[in-house]
DRENDOTOR-353740 format. One line per field, with one value per atom (N, C-alpha, C): residue in three letters; y, x, z. Coordinates in Angstrom, 3 decimals, decimal comma. Layout:
REM DRENDOTOR-353740
type c(ala_...)
v c(Y_...)
u c(X_...)
w c(Z_...)
***
This chain:
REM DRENDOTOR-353740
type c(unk_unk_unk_unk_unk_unk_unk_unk_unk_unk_unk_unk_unk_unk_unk_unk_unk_unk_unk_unk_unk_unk_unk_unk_unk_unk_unk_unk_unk_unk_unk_unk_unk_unk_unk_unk_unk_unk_unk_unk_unk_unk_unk_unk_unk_unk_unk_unk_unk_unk_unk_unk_unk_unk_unk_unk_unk_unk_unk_unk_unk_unk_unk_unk_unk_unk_unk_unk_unk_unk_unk_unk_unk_unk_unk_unk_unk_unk_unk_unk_unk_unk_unk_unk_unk_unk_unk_unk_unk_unk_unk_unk_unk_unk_unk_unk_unk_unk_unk_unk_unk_unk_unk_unk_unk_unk_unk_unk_unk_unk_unk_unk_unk_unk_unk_unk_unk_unk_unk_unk_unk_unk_unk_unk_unk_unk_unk_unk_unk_unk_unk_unk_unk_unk_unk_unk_unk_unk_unk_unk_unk_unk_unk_unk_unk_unk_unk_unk_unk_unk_unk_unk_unk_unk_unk_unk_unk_unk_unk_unk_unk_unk_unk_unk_unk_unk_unk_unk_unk_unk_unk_unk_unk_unk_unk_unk_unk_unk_unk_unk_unk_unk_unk_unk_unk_unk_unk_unk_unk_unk_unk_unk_unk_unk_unk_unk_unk_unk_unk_unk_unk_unk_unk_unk_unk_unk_unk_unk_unk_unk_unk_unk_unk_unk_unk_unk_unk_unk_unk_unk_unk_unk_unk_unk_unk_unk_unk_unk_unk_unk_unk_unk_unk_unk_unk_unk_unk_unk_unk_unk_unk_unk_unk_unk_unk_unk_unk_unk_unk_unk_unk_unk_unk_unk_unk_unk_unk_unk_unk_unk_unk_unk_unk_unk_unk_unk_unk_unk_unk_unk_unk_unk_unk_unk_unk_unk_unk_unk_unk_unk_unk_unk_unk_unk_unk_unk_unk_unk_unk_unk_unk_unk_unk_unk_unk_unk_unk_unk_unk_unk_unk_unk_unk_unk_unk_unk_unk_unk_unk_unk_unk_unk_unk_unk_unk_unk_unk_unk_unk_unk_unk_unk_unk_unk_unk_unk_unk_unk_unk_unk_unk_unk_unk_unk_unk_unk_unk_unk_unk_unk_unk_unk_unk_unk_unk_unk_unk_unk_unk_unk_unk_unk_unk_unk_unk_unk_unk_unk_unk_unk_unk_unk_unk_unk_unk_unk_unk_unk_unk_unk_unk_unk_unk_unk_unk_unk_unk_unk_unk_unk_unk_unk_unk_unk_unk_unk_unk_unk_unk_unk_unk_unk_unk_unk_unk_unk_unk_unk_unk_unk_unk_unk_unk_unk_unk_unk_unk_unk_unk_unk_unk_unk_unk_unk_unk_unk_unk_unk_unk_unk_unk_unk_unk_unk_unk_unk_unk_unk_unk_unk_unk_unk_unk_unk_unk_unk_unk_unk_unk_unk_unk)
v c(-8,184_-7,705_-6,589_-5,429_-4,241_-4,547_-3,268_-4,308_-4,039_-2,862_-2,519_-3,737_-4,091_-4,988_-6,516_-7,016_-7,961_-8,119_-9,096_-8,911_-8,928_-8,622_-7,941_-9,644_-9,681_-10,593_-11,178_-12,487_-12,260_-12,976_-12,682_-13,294_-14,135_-15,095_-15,861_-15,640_-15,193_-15,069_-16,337_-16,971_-18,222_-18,094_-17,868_-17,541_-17,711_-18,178_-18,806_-17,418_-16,697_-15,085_-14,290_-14,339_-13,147_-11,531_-11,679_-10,137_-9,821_-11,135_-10,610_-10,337_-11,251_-11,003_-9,525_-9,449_-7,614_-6,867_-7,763_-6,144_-6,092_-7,364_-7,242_-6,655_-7,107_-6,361_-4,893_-4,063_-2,802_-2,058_-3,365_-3,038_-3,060_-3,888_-3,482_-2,436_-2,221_-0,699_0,026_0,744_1,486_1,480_0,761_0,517_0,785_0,836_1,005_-0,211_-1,365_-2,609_-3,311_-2,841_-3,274_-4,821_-5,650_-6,628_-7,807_-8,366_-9,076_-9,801_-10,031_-11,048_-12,095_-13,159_-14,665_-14,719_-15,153_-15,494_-17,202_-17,375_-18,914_-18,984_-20,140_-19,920_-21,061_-22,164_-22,846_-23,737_-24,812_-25,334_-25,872_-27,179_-27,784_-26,794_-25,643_-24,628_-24,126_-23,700_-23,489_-24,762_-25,554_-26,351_-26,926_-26,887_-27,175_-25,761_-24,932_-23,101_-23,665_-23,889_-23,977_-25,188_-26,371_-27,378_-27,437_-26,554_-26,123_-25,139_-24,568_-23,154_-24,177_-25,588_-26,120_-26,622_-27,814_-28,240_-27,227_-26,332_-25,180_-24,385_-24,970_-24,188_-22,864_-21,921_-20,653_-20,420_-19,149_-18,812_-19,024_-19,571_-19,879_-18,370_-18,050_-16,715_-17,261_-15,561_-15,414_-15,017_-15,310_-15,091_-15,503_-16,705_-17,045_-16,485_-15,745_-15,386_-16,441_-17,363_-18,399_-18,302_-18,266_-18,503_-20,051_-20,489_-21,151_-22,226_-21,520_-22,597_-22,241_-23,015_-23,188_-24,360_-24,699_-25,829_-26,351_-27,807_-28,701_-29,006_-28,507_-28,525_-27,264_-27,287_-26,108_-25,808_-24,568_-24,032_-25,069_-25,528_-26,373_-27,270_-28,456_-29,560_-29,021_-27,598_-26,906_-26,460_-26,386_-25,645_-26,719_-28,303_-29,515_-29,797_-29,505_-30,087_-29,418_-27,986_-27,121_-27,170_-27,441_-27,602_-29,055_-29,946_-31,083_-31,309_-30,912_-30,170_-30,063_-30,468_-30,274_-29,246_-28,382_-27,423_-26,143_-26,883_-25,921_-25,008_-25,592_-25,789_-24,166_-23,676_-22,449_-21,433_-21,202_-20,456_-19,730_-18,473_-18,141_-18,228_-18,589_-18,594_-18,064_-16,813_-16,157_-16,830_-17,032_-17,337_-15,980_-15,636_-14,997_-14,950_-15,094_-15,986_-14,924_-15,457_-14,563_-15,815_-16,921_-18,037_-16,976_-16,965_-16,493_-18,114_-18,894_-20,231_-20,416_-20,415_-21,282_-22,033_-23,391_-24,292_-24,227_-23,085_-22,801_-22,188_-21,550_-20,936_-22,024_-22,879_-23,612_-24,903_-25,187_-26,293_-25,625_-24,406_-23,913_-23,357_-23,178_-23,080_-24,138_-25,374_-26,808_-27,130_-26,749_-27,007_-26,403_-25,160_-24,509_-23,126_-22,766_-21,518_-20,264_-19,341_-17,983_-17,266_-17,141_-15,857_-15,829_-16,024_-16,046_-14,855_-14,255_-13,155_-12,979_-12,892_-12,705_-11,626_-11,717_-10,754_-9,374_-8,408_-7,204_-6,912_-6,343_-6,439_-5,329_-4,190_-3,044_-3,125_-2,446_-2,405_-1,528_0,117_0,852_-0,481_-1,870_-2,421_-3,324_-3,881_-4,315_-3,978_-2,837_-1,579_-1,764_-1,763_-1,609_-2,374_-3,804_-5,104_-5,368_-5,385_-5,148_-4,541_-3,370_-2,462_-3,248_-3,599_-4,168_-5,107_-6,231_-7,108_-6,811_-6,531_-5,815_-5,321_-4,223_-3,787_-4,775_-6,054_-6,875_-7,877_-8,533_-9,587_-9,138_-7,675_-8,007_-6,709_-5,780_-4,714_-5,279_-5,322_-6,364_-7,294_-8,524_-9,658_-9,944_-10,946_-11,368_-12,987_-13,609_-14,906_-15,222_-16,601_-17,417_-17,050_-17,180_-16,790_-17,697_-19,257_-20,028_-19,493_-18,953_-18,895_-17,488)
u c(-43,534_-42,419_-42,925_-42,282_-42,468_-42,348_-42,749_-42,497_-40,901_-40,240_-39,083_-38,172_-38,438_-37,303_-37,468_-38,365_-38,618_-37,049_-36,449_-35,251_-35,955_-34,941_-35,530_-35,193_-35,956_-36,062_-34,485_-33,865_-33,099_-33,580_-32,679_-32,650_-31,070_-31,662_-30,323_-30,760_-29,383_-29,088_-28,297_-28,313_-28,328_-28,289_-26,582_-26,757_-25,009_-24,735_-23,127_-22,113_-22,960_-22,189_-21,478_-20,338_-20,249_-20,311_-20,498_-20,636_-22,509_-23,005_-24,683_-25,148_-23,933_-24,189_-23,857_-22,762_-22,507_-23,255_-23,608_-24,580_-25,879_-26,454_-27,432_-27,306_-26,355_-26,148_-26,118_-25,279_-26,073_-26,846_-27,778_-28,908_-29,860_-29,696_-30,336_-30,356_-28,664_-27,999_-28,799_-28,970_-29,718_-30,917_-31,712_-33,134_-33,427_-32,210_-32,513_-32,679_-32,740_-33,181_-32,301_-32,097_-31,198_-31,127_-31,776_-31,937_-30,510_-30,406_-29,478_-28,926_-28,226_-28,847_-27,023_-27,674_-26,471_-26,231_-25,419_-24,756_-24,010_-24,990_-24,152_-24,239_-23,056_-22,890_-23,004_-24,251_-24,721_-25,869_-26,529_-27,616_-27,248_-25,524_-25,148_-25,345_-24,298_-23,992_-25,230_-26,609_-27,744_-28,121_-28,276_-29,233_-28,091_-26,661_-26,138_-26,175_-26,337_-26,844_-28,160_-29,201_-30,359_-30,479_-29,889_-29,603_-29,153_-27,623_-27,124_-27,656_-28,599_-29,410_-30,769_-30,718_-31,879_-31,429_-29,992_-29,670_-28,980_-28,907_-28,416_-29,522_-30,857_-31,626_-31,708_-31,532_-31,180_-32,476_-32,653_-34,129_-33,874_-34,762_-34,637_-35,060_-34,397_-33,932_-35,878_-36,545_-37,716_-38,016_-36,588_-36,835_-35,545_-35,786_-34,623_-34,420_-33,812_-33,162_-32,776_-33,494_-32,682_-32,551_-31,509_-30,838_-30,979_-31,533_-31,836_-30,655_-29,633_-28,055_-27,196_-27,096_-25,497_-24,807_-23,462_-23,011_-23,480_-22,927_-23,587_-24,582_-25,548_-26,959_-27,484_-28,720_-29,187_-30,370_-30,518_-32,133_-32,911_-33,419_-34,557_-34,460_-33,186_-33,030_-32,918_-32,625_-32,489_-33,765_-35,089_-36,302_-36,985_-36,818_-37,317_-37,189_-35,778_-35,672_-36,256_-36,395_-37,192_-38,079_-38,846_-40,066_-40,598_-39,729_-39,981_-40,155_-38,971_-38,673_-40,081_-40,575_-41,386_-41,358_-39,655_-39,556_-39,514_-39,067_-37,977_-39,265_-40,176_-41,310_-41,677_-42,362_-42,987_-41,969_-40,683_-40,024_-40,171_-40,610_-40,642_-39,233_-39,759_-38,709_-38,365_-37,947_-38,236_-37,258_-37,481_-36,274_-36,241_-34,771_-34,587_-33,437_-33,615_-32,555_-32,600_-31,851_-31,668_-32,286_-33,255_-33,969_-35,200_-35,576_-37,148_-37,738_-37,045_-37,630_-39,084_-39,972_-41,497_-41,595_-40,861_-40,555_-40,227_-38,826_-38,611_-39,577_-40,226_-41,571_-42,076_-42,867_-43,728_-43,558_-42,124_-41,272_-41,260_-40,689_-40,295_-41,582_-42,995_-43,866_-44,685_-44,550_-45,044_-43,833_-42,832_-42,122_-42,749_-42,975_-43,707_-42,730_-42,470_-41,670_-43,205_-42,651_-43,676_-43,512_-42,460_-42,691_-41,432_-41,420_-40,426_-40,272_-39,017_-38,303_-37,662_-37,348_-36,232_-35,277_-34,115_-33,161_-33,147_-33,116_-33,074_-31,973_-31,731_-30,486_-29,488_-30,366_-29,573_-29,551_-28,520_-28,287_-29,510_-29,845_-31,165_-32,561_-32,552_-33,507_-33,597_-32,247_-32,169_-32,328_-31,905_-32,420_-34,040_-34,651_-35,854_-36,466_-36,308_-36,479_-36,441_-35,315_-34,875_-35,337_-36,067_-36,702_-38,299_-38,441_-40,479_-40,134_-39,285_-39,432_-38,772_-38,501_-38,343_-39,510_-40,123_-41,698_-42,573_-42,462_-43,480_-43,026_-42,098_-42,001_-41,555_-41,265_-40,662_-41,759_-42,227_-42,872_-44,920_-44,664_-46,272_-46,997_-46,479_-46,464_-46,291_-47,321_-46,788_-46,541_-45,470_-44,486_-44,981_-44,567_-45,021_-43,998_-44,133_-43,319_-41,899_-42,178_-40,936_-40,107_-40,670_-39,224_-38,677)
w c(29,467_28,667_27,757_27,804_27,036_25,676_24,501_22,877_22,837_23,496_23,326_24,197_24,968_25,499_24,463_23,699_22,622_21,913_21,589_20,605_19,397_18,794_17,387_16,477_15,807_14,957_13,975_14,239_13,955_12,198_11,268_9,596_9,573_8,827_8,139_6,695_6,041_4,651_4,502_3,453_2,435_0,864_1,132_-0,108_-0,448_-1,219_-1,985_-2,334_-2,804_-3,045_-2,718_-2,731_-1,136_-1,734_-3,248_-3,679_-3,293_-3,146_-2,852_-1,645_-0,439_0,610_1,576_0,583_0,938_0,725_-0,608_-1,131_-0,293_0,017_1,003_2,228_3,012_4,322_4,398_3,129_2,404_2,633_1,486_1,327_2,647_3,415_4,884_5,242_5,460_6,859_5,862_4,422_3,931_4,177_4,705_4,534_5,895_6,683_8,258_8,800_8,769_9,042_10,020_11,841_11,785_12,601_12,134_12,799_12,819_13,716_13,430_12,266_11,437_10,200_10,453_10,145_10,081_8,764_8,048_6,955_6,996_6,065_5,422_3,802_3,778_2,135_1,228_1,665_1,320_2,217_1,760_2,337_3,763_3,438_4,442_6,013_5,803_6,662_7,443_6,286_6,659_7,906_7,314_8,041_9,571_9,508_10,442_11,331_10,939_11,882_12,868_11,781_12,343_13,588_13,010_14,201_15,662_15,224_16,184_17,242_16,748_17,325_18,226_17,350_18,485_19,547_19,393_20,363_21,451_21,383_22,366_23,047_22,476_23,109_22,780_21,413_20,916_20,459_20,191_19,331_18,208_17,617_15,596_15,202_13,930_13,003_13,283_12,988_12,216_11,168_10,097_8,739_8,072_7,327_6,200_4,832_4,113_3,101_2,500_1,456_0,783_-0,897_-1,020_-2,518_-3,126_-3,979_-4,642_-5,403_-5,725_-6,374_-5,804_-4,951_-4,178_-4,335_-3,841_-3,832_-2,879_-2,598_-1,709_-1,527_-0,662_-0,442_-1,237_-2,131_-2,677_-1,961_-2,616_-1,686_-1,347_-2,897_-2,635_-1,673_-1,980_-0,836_0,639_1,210_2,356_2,412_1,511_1,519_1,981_1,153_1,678_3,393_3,630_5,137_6,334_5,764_6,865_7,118_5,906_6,029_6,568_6,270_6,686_8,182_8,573_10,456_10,811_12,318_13,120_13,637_14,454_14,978_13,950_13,019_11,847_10,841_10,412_9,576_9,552_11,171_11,103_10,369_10,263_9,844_8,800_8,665_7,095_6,123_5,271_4,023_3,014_2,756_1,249_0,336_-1,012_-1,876_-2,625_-2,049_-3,047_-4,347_-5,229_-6,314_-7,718_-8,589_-10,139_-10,492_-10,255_-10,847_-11,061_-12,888_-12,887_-13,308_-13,066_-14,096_-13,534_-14,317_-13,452_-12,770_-12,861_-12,436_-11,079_-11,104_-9,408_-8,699_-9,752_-8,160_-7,943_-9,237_-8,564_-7,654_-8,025_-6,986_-5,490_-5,325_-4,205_-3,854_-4,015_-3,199_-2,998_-4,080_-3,391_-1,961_-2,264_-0,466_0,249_-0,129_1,469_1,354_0,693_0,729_1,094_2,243_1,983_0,715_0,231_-1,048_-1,538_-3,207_-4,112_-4,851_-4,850_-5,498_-6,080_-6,984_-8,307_-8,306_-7,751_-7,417_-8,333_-7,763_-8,570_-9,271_-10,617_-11,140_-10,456_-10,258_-9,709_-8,425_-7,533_-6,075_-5,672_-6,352_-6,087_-5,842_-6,727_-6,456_-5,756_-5,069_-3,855_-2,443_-2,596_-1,249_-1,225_-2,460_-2,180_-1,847_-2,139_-1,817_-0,260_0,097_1,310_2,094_1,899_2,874_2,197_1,743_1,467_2,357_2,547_2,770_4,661_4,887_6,222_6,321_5,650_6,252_6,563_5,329_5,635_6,751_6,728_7,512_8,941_9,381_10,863_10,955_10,549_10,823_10,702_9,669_9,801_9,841_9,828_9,802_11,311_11,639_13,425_13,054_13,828_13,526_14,911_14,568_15,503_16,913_18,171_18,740_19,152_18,237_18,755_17,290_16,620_15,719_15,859)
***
């Protein structure tokens, strides 16, 4: 298989917002990024995406976008179950949240989170975000190949 025939890495965003989720999708098409990306708007939704994507036999996203306070299920308890997952586990996870609390980093990287981010206040610093984090995780970073 050529690198060009490879599908491109897909992302699930996780996140309750729908003014953040716009602004992210945005902030992608700006950054050039055009990988597929899923949208859910809480943990439940998350983790019933990811389920559903196993029992169908689907490729798991190679990168989750997770927001930290949602209703229903929150990051963390959705950060717990992934990681808990046998299949689910390798998945990277970024949180990205308006949480600077200490607490949440250091909770959400005893789960197993890859890398915690503190939402940018301005849209200019979401673009930028967005495009680092696209450089790093689908441009330099090599993922396991089941997720």
């Amino acid at each position: 298989m050529t690198e060009s025939s490879v599908a491109p890495i897909r992302i699930v965003l996780a996140d309750d917002d729908e003014d953040d989720r716009l602004m992210a999708r945005e902030a992608f098409a700006i950054s050039l990024l055009t990988n597929p990306l899923d949208e859910v708007s809480d943990g439940v939704e998350l983790m019933e995406h990811l389920y559903g994507l196993l029992e169908n036999n689907k490729p798991l996203p190679g990168l989750i976008l997770l927001d930290l306070n949602m209703p229903r299920m929150d990051g963390r308890e959705a950060l717990a179950e992934i990681k808990g997952h046998p299949e689910l586990r390798r998945i990277p996870v970024v949180v990205l949240t308006t949480s600077k609390a200490e607490e949440d980093i250091y909770r959400t990287y005893d789960l197993g989170v890859n890398s915690f981010i503190s939402k940018p206040i301005s849209f200019d610093g979401l673009v930028a975000v967005m495009g680092e984090l696209g450089r790093y995780w689908l441009e330099m970073v090599e993922l396991p190949k089941s997720a």
